[in-house]
C-alpha positions as a printed Julia matrix, in Angstrom:
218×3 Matrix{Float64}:
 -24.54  -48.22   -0.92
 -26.34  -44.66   -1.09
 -24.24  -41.75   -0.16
 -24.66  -38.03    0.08
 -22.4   -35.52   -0.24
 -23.25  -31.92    1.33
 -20.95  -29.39    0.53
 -20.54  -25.62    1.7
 -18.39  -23.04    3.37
 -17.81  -22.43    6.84
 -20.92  -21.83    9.54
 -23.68  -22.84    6.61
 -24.89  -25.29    9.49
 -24.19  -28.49    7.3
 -23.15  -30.73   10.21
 -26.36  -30.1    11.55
 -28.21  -30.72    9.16
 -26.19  -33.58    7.88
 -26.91  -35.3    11.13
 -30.75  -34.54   11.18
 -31.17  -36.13    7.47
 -28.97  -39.26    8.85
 -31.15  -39.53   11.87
 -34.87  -39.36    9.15
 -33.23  -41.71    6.92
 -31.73  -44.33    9.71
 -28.1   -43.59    7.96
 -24.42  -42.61    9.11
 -23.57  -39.35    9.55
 -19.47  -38.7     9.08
 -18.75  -35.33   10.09
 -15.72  -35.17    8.43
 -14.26  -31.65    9.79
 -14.18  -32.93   13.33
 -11.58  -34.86   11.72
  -9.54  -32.15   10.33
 -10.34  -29.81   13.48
  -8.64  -32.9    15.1
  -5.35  -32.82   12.85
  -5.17  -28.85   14.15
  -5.74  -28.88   17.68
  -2.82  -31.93   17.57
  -0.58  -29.54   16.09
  -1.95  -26.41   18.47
  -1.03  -28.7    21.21
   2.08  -29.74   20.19
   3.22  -26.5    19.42
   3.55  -26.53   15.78
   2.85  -23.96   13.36
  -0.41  -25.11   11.47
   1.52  -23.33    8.64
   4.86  -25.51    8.69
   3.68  -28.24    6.51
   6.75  -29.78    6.94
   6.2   -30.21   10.52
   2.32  -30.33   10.42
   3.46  -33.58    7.66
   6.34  -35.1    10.12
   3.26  -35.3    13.2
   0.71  -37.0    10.25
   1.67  -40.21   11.04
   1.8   -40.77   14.52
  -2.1   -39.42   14.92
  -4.71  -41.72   15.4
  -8.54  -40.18   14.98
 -11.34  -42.58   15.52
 -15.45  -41.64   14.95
 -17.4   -43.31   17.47
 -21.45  -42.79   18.1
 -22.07  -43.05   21.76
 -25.63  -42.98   22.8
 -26.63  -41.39   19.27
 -24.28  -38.84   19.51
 -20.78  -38.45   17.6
 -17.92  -38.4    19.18
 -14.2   -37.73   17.89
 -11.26  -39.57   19.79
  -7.93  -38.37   19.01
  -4.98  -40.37   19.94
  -7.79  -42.22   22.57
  -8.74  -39.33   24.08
 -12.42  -37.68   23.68
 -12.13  -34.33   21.85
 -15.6   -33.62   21.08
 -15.77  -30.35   22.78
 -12.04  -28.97   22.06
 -12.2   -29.24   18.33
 -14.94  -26.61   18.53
 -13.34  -23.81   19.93
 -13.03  -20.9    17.52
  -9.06  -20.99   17.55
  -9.44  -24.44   16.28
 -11.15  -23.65   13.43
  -9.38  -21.39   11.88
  -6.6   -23.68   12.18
  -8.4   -26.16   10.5
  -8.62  -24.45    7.53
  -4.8   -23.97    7.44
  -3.69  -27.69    8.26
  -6.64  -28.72    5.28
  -4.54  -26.64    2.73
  -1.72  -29.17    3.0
  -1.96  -31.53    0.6
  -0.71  -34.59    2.49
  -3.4   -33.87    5.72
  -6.23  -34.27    3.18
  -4.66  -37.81    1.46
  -4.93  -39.51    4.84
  -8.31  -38.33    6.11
  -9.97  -38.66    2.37
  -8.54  -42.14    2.96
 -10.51  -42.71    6.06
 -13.36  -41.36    5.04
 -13.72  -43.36    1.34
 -13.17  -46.63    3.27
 -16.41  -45.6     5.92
 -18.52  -45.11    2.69
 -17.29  -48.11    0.76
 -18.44  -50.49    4.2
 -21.89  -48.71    4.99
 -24.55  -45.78    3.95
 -23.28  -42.54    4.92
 -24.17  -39.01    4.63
 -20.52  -36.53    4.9
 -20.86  -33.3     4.85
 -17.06  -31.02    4.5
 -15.71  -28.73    1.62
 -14.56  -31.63   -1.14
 -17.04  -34.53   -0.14
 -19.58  -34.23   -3.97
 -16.11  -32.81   -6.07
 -13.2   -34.84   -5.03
 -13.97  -36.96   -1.52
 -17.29  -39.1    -3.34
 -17.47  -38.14   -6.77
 -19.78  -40.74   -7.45
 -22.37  -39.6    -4.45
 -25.87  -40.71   -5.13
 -27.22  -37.57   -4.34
 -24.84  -33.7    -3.49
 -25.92  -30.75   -2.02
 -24.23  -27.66   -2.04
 -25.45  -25.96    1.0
 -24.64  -21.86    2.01
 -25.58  -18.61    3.1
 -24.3   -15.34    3.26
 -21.17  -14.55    5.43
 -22.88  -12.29    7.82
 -25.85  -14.71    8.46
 -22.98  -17.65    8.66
 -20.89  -15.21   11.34
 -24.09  -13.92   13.44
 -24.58  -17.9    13.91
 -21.37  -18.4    15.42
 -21.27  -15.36   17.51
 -24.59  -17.3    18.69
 -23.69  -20.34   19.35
 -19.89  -19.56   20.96
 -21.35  -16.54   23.46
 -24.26  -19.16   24.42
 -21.03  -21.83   25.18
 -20.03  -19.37   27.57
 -16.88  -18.53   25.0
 -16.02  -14.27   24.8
 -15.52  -13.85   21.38
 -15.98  -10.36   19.02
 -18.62  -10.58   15.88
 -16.27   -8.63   13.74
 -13.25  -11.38   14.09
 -15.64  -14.23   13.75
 -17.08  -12.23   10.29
 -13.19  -11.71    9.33
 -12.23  -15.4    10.22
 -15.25  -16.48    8.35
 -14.17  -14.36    5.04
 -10.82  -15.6     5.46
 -11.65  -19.29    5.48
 -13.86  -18.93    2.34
 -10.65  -17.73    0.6
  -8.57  -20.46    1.91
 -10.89  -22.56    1.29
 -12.09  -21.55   -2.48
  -8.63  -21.37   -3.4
  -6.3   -23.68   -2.12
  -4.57  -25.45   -4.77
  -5.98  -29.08   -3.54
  -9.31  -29.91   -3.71
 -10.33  -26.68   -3.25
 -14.34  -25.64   -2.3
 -16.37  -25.82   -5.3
 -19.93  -26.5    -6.22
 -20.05  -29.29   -8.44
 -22.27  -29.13  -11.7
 -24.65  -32.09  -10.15
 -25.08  -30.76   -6.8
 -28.24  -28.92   -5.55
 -27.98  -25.2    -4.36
 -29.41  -25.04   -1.3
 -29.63  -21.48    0.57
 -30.2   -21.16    4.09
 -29.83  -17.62    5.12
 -33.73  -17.4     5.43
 -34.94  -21.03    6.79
 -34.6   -23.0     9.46
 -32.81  -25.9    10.44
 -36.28  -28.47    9.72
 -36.88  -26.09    6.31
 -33.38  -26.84    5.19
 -33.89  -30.52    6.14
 -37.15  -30.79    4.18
 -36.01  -29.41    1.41
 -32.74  -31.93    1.18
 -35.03  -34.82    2.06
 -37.82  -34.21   -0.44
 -34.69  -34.01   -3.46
 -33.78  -37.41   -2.08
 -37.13  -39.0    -1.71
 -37.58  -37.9    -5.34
């Protein structure tokens, strides 16, 4: 089975390009923080403290997240109900990055997402997919830019949602995760000595792509 692994912090736009390279190469894309956004807006919704891992632990079990592709486009159920859209508000992901620092949230998704790859050819993209997720990817990328190019996107792509949000909270959310996640005990963010550095402050979306497929093609 041929799997790759693309790695990176927060707003490096790997979920897009993860699902442009699984369109070129006729592959499955896994986007697996829409899964963990999932886990947090559960416990937003429920009222629980994304903090409590106690509580955040006691809800685990009774959530049921489910990856479909409708019409060539992925969608995230959670507990039968389309999420797609939720998951991405901005509150959400911050609280992703909390409920991913909790050691039992990341067992049962990294469970999930090992049996997808063991049944077909994927292409994940997350924070622990090339150093702990699929250590044995055929092919890891490590992909990032700086944290002002990675906030200026978001402030982008939030005000054109229609979502009022400030540039300097996004930047400090955005600095914030990257701590969270380069240093959570667990798995933390890390670029593996086989992956492939791959910059994007100054390309585009199809220069990024080109340069991940021609690595692969090689």
């Amino acid at each position: 089975m041929l799997s790759i692994a693309i790695d990176g912090p927060s707003g490096a736009g790997k979920s897009t390009i993860a699902k442009t390279v699984a369109e070129k190469l006729g592959i499955t894309y896994i986007d697996t923080g829409a899964m963990y956004r999932a886990v947090a807006l559960e416990m937003t919704d429920s009222g629980i403290d994304v903090n409590d891992a106690k509580s955040v632990i006691h809800t685990l079990d009774g959530i049921s997240i489910k990856l479909e592709h409708i019409d060539g486009t992925q969608h995230i159920f959670l507990n039968g109900k389309d999420v797609s859209a939720r998951i991405r508000e901005h509150a959400v992901s911050k609280a992703a990055s909390d409920v991913s620092k909790i050691p039992e949230v990341r067992l049962k998704l990294v469970e999930m997402q090992r049996k997808i790859a063991e049944e077909k050819n994927v292409i994940m993209d997350g924070r622990d997919i090339g150093s702990y997720v699929l250590p044995n990817a055929t092919y890891k990328f490590y992909l990032t830019a700086s944290a002002e190019i990675r906030a200026r996107r978001r402030f982008k792509e939030l005000t054109e949602k229609g979502q009022t949000v400030e540039y300097d909270k996004i930047y400090r959310d955005i600095c914030d995760r990257d701590y969270n996640d380069m240093n959570r005990s667990f798995a933390p963010l890390v670029k593996t000595d086989d992956a492939i550095l791959v910059d994007s402050s100054d390309l585009t979306v199809e220069e990024v792509t080109q340069t991940i497929l021609g690595k692969i093609k090689k």
